[in-house]
FIDO-32653 format. One record per residue (C-alpha): x negated, y negated, z negated; residue number from 1. Coordinates in nm, 4 decimals. Example, Ala and Ser with C-alpha at 12.3 -4.5 7.8 and 13.67 -1.06 7.14 Angstrom:
2
MARGU | -1.2300 | 0.4500 | -0.7800 | 1
MARGU | -1.3670 | 0.1060 | -0.7140 | 2
This chain:
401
MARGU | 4.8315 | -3.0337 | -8.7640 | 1
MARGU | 4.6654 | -2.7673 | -8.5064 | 2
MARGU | 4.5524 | -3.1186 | -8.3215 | 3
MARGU | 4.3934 | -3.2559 | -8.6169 | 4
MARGU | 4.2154 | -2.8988 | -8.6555 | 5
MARGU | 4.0948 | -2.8897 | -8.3434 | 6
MARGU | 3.9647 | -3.2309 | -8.3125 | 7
MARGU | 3.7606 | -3.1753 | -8.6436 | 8
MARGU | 3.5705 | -2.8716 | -8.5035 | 9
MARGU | 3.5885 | -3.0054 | -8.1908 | 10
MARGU | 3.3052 | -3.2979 | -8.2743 | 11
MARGU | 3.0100 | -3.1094 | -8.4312 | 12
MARGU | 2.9425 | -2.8511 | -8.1607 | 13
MARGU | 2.9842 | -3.1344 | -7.8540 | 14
MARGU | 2.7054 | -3.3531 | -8.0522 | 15
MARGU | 2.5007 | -3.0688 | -8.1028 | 16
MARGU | 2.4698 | -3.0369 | -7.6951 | 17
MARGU | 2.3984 | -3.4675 | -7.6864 | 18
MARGU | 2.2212 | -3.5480 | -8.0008 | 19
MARGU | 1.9016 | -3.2809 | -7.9462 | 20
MARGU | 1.7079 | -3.4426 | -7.6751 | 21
MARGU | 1.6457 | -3.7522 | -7.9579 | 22
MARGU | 1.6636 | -3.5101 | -8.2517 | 23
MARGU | 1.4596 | -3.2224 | -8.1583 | 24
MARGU | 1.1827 | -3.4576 | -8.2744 | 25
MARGU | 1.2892 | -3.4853 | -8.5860 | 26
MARGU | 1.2361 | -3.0701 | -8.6523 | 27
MARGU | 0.9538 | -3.0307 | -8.4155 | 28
MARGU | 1.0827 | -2.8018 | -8.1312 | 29
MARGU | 1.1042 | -2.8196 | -7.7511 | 30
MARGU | 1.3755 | -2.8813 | -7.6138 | 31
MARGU | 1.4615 | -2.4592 | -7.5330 | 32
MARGU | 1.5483 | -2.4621 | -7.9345 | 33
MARGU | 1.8908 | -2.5912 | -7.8512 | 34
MARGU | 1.9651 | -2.2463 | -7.7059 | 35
MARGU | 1.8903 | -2.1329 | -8.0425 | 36
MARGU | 2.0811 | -2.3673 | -8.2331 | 37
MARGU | 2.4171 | -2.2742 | -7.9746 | 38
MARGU | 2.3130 | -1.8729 | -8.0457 | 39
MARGU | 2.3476 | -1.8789 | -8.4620 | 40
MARGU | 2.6348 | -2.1419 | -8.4042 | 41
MARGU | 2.7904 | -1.8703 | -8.1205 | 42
MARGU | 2.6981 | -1.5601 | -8.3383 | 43
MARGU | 2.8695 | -1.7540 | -8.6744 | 44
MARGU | 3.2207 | -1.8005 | -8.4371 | 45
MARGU | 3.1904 | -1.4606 | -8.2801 | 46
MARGU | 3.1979 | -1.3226 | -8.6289 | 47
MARGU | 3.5237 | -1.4863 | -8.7191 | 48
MARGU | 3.6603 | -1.5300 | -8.3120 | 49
MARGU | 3.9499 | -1.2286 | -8.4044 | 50
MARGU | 4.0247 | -1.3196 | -8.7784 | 51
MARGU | 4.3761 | -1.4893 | -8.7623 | 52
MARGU | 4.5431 | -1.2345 | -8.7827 | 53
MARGU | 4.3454 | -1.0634 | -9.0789 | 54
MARGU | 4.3718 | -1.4094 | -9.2754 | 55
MARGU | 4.7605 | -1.4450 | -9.2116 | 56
MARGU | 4.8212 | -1.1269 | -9.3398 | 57
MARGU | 4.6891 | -1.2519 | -9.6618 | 58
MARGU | 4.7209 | -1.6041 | -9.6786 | 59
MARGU | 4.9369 | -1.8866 | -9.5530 | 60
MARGU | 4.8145 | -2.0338 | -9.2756 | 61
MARGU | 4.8107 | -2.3746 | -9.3897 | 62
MARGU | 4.6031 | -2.2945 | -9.6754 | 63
MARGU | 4.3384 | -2.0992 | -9.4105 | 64
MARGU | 4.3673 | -2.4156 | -9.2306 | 65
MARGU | 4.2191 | -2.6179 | -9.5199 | 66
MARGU | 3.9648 | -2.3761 | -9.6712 | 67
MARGU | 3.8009 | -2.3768 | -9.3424 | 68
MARGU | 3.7888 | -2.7411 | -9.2565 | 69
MARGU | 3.6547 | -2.8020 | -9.6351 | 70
MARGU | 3.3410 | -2.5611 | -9.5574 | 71
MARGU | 3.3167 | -2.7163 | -9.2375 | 72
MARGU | 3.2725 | -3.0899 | -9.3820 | 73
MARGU | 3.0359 | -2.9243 | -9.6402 | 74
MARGU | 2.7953 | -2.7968 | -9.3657 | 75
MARGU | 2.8242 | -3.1056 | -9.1238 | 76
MARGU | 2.6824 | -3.3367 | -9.4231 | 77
MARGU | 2.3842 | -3.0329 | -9.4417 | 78
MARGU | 2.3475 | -3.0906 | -9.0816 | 79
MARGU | 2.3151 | -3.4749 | -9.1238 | 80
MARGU | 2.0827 | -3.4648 | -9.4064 | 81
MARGU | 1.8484 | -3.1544 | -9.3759 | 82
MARGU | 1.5331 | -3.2075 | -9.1174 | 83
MARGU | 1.4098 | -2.8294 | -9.1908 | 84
MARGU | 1.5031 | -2.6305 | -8.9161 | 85
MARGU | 1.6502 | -2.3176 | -9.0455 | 86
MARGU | 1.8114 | -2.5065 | -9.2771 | 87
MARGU | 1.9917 | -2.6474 | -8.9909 | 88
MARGU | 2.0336 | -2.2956 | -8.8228 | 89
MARGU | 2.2175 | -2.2064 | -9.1331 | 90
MARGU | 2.4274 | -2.5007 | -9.1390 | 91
MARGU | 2.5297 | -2.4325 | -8.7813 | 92
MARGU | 2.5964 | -2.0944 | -8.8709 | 93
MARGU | 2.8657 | -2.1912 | -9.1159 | 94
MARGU | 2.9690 | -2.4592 | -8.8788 | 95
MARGU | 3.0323 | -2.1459 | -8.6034 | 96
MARGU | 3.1930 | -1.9452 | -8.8724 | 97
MARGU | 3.5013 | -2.2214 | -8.9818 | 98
MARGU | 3.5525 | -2.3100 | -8.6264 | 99
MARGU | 3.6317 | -1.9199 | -8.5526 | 100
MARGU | 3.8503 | -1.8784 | -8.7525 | 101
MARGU | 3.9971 | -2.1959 | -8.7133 | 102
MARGU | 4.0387 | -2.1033 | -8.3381 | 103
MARGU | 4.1956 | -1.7661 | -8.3981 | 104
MARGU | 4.4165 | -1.8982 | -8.6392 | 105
MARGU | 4.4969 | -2.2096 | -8.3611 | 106
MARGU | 4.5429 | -1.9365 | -8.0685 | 107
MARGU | 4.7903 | -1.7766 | -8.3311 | 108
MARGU | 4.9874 | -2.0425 | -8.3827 | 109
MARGU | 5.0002 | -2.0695 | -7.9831 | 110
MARGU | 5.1181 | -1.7529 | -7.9485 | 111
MARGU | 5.4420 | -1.7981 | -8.1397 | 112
MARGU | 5.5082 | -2.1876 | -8.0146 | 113
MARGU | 5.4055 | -2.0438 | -7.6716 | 114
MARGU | 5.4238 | -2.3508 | -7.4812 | 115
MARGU | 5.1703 | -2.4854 | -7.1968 | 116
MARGU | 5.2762 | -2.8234 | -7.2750 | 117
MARGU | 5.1777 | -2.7379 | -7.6503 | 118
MARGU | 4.8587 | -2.5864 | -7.5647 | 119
MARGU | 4.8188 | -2.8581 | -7.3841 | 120
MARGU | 4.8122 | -3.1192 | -7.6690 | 121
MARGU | 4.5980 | -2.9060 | -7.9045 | 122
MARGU | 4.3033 | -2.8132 | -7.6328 | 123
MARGU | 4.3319 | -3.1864 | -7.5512 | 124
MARGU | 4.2849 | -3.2752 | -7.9114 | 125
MARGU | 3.9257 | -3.0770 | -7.9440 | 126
MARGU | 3.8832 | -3.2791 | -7.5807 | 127
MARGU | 3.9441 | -3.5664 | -7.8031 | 128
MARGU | 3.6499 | -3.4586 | -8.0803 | 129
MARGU | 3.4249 | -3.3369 | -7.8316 | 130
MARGU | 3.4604 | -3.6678 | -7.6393 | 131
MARGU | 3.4029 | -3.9264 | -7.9258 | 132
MARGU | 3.1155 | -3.6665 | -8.1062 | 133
MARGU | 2.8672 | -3.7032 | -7.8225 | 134
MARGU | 2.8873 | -4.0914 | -7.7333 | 135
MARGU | 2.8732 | -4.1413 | -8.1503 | 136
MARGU | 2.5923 | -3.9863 | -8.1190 | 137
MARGU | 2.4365 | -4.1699 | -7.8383 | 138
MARGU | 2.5565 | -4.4695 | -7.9476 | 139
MARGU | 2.4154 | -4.4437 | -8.3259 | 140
MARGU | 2.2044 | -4.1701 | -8.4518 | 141
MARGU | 2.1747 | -3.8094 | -8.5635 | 142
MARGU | 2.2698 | -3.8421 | -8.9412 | 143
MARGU | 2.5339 | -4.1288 | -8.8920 | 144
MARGU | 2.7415 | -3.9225 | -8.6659 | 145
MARGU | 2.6940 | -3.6047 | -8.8364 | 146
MARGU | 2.8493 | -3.7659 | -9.1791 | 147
MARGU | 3.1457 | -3.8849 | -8.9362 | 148
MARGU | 3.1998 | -3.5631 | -8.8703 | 149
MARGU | 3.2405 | -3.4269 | -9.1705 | 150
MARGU | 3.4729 | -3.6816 | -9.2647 | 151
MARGU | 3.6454 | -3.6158 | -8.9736 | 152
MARGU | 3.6817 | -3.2821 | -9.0918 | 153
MARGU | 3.7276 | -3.3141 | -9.4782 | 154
MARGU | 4.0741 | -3.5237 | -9.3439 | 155
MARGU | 4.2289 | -3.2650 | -9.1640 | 156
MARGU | 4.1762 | -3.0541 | -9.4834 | 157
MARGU | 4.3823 | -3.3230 | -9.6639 | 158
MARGU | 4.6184 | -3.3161 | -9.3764 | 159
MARGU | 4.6658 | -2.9502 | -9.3806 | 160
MARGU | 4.7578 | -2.9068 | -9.7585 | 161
MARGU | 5.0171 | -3.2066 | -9.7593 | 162
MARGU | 5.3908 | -3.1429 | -9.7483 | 163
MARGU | 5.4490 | -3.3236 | -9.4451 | 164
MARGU | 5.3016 | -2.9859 | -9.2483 | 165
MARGU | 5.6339 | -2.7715 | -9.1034 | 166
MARGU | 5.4138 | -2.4351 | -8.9509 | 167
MARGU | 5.5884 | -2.1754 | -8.7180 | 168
MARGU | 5.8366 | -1.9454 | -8.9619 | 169
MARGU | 5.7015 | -1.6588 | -8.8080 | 170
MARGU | 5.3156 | -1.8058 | -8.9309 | 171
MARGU | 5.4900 | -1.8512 | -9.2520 | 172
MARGU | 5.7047 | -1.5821 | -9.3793 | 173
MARGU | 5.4176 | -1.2840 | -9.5402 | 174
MARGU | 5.5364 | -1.1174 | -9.8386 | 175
MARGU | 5.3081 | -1.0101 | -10.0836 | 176
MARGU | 5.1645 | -0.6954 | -9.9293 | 177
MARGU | 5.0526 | -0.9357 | -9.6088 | 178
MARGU | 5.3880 | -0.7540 | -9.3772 | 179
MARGU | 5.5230 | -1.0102 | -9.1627 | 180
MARGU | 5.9174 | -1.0266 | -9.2324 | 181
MARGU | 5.9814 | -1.2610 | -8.9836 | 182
MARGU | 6.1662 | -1.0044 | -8.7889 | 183
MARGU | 6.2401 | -1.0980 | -8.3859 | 184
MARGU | 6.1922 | -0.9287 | -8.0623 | 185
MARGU | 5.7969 | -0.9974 | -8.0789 | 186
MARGU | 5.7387 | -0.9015 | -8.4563 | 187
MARGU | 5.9108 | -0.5910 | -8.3751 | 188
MARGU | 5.6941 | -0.5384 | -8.0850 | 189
MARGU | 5.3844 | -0.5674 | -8.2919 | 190
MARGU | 5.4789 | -0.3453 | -8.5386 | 191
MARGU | 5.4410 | -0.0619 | -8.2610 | 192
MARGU | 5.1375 | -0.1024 | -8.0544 | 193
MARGU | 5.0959 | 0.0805 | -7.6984 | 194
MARGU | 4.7501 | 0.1879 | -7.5126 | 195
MARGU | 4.6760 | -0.0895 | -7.3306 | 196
MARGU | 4.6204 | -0.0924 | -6.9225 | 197
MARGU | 4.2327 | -0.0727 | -6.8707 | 198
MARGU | 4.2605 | -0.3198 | -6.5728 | 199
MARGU | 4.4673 | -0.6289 | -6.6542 | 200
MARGU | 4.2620 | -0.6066 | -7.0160 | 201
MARGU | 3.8691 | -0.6456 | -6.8702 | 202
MARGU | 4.0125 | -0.9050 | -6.5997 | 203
MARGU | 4.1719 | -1.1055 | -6.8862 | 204
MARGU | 3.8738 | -1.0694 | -7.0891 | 205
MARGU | 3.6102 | -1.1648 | -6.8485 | 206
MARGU | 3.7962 | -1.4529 | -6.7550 | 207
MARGU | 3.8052 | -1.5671 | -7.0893 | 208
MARGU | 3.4070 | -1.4819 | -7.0849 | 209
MARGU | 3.3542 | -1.6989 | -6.7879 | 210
MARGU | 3.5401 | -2.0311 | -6.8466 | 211
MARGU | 3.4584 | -2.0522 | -7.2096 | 212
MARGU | 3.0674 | -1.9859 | -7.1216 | 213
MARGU | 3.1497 | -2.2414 | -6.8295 | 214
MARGU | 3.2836 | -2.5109 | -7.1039 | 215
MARGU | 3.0657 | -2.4412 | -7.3527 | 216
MARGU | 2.7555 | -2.4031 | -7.1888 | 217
MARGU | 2.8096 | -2.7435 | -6.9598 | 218
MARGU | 2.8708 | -2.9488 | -7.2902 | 219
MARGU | 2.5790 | -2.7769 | -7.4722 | 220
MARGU | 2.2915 | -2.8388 | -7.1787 | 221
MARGU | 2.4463 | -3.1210 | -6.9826 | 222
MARGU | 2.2514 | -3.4174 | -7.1496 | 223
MARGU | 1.9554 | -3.1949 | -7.1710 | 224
MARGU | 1.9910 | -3.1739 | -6.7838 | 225
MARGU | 2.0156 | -3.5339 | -6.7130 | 226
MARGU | 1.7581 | -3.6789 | -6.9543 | 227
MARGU | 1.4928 | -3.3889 | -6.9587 | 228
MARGU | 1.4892 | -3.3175 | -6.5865 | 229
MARGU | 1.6564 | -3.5878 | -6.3789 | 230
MARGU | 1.5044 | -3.8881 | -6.6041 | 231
MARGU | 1.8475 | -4.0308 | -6.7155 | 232
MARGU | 1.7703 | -4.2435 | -7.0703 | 233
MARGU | 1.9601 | -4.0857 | -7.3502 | 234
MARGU | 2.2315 | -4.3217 | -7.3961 | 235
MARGU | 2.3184 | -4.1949 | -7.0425 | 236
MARGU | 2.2520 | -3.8237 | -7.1050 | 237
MARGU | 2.4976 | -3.8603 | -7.4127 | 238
MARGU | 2.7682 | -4.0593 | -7.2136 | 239
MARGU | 2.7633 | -3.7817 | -6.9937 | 240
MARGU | 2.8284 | -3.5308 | -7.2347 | 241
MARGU | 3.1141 | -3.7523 | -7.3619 | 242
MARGU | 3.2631 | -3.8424 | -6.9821 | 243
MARGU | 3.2597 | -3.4462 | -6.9398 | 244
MARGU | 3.4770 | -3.3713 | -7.2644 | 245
MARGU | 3.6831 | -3.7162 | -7.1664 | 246
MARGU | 3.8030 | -3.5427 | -6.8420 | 247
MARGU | 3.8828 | -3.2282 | -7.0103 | 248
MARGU | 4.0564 | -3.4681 | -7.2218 | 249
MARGU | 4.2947 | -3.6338 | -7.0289 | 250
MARGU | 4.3773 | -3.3636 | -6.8344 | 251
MARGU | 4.4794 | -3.1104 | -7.0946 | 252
MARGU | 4.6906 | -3.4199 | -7.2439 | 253
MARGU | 4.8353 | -3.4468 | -6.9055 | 254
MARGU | 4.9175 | -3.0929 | -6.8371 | 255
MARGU | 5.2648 | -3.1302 | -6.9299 | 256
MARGU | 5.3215 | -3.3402 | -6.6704 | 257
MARGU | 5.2472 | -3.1212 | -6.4166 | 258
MARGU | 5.5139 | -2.9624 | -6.2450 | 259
MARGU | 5.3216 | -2.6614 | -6.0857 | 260
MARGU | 5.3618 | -2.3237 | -6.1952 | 261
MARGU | 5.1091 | -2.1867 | -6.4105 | 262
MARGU | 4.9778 | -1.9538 | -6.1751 | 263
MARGU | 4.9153 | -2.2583 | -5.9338 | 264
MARGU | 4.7486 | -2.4376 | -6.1722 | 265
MARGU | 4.4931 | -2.1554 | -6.2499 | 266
MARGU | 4.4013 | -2.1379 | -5.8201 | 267
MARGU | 4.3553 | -2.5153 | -5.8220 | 268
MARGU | 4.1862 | -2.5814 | -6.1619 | 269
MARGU | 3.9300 | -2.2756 | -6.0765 | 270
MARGU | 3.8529 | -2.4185 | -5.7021 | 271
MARGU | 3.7680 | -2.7413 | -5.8070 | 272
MARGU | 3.5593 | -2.6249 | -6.0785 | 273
MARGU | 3.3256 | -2.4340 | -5.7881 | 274
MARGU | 3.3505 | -2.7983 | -5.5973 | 275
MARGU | 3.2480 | -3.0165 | -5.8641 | 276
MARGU | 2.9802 | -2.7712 | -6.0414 | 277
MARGU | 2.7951 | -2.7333 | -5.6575 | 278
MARGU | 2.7808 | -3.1190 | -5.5682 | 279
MARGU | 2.5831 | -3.1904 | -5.8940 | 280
MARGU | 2.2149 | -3.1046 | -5.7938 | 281
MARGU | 2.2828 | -3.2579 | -5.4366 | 282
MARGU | 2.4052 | -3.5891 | -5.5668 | 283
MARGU | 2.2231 | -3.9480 | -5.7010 | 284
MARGU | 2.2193 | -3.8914 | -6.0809 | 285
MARGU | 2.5217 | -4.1956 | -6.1059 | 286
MARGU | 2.7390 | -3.9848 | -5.8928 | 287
MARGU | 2.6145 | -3.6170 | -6.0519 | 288
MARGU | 2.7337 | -3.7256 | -6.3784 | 289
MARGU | 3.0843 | -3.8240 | -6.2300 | 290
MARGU | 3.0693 | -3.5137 | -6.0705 | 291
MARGU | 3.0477 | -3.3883 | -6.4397 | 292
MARGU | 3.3274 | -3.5551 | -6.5583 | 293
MARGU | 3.5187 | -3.4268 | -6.2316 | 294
MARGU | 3.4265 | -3.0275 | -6.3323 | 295
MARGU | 3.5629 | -3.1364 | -6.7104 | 296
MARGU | 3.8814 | -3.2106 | -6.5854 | 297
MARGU | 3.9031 | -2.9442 | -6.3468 | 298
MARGU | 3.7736 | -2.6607 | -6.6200 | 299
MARGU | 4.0052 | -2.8240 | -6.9136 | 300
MARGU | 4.3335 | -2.6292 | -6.7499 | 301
MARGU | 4.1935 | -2.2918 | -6.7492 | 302
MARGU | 4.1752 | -2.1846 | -7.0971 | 303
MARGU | 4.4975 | -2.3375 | -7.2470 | 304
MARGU | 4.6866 | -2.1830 | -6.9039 | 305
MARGU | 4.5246 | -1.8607 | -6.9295 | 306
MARGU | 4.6161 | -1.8098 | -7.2901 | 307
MARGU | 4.9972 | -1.8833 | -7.2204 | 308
MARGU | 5.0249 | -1.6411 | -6.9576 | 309
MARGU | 4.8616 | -1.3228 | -7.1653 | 310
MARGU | 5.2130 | -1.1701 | -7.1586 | 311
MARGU | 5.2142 | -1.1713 | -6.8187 | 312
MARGU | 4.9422 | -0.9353 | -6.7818 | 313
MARGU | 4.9729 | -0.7555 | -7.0501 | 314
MARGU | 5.3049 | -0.7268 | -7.1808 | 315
MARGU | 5.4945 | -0.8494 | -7.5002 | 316
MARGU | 5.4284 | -0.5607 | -7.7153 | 317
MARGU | 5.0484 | -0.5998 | -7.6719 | 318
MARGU | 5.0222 | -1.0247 | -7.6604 | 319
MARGU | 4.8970 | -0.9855 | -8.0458 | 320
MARGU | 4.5560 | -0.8048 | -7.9983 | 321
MARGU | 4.4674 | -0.8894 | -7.6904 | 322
MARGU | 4.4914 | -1.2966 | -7.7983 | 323
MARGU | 4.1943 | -1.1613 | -8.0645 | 324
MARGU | 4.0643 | -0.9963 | -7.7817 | 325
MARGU | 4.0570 | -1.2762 | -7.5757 | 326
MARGU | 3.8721 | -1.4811 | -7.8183 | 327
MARGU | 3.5753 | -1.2418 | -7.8847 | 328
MARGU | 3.5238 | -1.2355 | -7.4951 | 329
MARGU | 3.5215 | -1.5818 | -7.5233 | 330
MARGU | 3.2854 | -1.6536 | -7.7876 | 331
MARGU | 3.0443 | -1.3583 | -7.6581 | 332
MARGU | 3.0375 | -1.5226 | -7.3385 | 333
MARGU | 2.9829 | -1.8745 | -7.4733 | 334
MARGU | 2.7480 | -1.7676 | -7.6984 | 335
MARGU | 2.5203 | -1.5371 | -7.5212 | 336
MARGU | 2.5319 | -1.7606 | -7.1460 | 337
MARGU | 2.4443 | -2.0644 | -7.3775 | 338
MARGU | 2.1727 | -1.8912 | -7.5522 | 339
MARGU | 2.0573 | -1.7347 | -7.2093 | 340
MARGU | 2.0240 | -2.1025 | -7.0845 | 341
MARGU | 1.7693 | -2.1838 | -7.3475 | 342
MARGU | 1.5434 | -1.8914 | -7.2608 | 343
MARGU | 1.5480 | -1.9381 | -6.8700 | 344
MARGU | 1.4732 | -2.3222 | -6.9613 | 345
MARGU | 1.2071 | -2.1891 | -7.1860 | 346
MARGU | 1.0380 | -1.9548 | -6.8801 | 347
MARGU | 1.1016 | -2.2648 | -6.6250 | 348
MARGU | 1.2144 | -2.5580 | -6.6743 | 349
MARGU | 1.4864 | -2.8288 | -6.7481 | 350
MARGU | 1.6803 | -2.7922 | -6.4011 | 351
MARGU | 1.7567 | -2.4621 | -6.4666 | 352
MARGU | 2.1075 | -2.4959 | -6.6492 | 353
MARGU | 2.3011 | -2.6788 | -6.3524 | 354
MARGU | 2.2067 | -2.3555 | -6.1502 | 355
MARGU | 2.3117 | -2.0982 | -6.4063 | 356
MARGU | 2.6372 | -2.2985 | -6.4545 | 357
MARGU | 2.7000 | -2.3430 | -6.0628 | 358
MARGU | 2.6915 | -1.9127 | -6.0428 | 359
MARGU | 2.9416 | -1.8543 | -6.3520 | 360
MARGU | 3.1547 | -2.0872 | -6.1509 | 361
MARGU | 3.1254 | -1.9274 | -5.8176 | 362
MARGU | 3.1790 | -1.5609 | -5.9661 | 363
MARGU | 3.4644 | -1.6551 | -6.1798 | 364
MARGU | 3.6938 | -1.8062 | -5.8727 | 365
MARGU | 3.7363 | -1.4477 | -5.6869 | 366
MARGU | 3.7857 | -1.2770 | -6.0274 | 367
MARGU | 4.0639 | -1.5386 | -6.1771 | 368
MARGU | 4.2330 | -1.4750 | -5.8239 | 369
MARGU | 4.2747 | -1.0628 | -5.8579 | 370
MARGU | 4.3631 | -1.1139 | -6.2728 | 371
MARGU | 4.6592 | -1.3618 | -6.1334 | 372
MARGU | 4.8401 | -1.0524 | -5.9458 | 373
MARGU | 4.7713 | -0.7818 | -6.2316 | 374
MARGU | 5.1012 | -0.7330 | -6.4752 | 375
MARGU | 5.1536 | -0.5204 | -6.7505 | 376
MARGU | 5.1903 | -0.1541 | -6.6864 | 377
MARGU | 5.5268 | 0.0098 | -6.5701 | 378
MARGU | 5.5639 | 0.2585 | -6.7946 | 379
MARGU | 5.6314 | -0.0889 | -7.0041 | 380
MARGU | 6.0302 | -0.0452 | -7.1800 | 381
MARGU | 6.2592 | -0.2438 | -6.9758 | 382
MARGU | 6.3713 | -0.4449 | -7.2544 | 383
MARGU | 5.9876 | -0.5791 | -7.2497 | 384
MARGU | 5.9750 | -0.6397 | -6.8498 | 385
MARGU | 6.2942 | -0.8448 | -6.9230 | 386
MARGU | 6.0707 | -1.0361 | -7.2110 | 387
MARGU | 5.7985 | -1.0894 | -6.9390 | 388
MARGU | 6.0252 | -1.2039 | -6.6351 | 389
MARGU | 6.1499 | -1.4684 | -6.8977 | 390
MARGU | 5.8257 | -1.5722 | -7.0240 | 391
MARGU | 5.7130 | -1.6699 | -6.6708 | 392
MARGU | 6.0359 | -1.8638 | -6.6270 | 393
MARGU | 5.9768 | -2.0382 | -7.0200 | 394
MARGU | 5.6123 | -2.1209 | -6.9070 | 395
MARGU | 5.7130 | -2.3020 | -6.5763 | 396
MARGU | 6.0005 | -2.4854 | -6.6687 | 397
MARGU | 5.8313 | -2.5994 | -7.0311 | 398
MARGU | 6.1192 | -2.4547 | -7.1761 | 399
MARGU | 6.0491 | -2.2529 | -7.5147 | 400
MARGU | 6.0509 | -1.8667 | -7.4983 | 401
């Protein structure tokens, strides 16, 4: 179910990113407007980027799940029919506030399956939306693929409330005040929250700030890039969008093949992010956009890997908040770097995003490198350094914790 939710929000935003250079028209703004479409969509999700926890302790989750992804089809068919531009910044709004809480809710669920394999298959199933959205809309037009998408969406709400569901027991299990009875190790933990260490916490979060404003940002401004500035027509610009989310794609649906340990696959994934971000303004527009798809694939293990190895950082007992943390870093980062883009392009002009994208990726590779040797504090209980040493076993092997 989590893969059908994240494919459904996962096709909206990625056309948003492909579809303006052709649509812009259609409201009468520059080009620069798109970083104020991405702001009220960012500002919407930041709103809602902690809420999962809020909404489980008053609601089931599969009934959050299909409230959400409702609303969400509701705004999609405002986005494909309106041509008044703040209706459309409202309708992204909404669009920003479903898919937070659908996230939080989806980084919820991952914290009780805690698999990488897992988190694999669901960041590989927004891949999946965020793939087909922008080649839809390259291949057809602005409306057409904006009603798809909302009945993209309006079937995962089907999907959600239909017996054939089976969620998490400890997702499941609220009694009527909103306590969670599901009563292991981890709920336990919860129950009693501990100051947090200062340093693990900001390298976490700005890592999270960084690769989501990396991801974000490169789907958002990459066709704008290549038709706007390096002449590329815009069934090409689209495509590249789409060959960008393809390799993120296929590699988070690969992931669980891999037989490195997580940590390894952070050092790798971030170095060939820096390689493939660099070569793009040096190379023929052909081999930039493969260069693109390259980054995608590179980028796509980052999130999903970081978000299964939050224990390891910063201990069992405090896994809960930080995961809502984590996602507010994320969406602030996303949102304001993606905004930021569309004033610099505003002040100078259309090349500007490959540069911004090529330093996020250069300053996160030294800072992903110190958060891998940072672990929770000592004065942690020994039962929960016991937790943690198995965790990092659980999450190399593929084994569940």
């Amino acid at each position: 179910m989590e893969c059908a939710t994240y494919a459904a929000f996962g096709v909206p935003i990625a056309m948003l990113g492909a579809g303006w250079p052709g649509a812009r028209q259609m409201f009468d703004r520059p080009s620069s407007a798109l970083g104020l479409l991405a702001m009220t969509y960012g500002l919407g999700r930041l709103a809602t980027a902690a809420s999962g926890q809020l909404l489980l302790h008053r609601w089931r989750i599969g009934g959050c799940n299909r409230t959400a992804l409702a609303i969400l089809a509701t705004a999609e068919v405002a986005v494909a029919l309106t041509t008044s531009f703040p209706l459309l910044l409202g309708a992204f709004t909404i669009v920003g506030l479903c898919s937070g809480s659908l996230d939080s809710l989806g980084n919820r669920y991952q914290t009780e399956v805690r698999l990488v394999r897992n988190a694999g298959l669901m960041f590989g199933a927004y891949g999946i939306g965020a793939t087909v959205g922008p080649a839809l809309v390259a291949l057809t037009t602005w409306t057409t693929a904006y009603l798809a998408a909302a009945g993209v969406s309006a079937g995962a709400a089907i999907l959600a409330g239909s017996n054939i569901v089976a969620w998490p027991a400890g997702l499941t299990s609220l009694d009527r005040t909103g306590t969670d009875t599901h009563t292991d190790v981890s709920a336990t933990a919860r129950a009693k929250p501990r100051p947090l260490a200062l340093a693990p916490l900001l390298a976490t979060l700005l890592c999270f700030a960084l690769y989501c404003a990396l991801e974000v940002s490169t789907g958002g401004w990459t066709a704008s890039y290549f038709q706007e500035y390096r002449g590329a027509s815009a069934q090409w610009a689209g495509l590249a969008v789409s060959g960008f989310w393809a390799g993120i794609t296929l590699s988070r649906l690969l992931m669980g093949r891999l037989r490195m340990a997580p940590h390894r696959i952070l050092m790798v994934g971030a170095a060939a992010v820096v390689v493939a971000y660099v070569s793009v303004p040096f190379l023929p527009t052909s081999l930039a956009i493969a260069a693109v798809l390259v980054g995608g694939a590179a980028l796509s293990v980052m999130l999903p890997t970081l978000i299964v190895t939050t224990t390891e950082r910063v201990g069992t007992a405090a896994t809960g908040r930080v995961t809502g943390y984590q996602l507010l870093a994320a969406n602030v980062g996303a949102t304001g770097i993606t905004a930021g883009i569309g004033v610099i392009v505003a002040r100078t002009n259309d090349g500007a995003p490959i540069w911004v994208l090529i330093g996020l990726a250069v300053v996160a590779l030294p800072l992903l490198l110190r958060t891998l040797h940072l672990h929770p504090p000592a004065s942690a209980s020994g039962s929960e350094g016991e937790v943690v040493r198995a965790d990092r076993e659980d999450l190399a092997t593929g084994k569940p914790a």
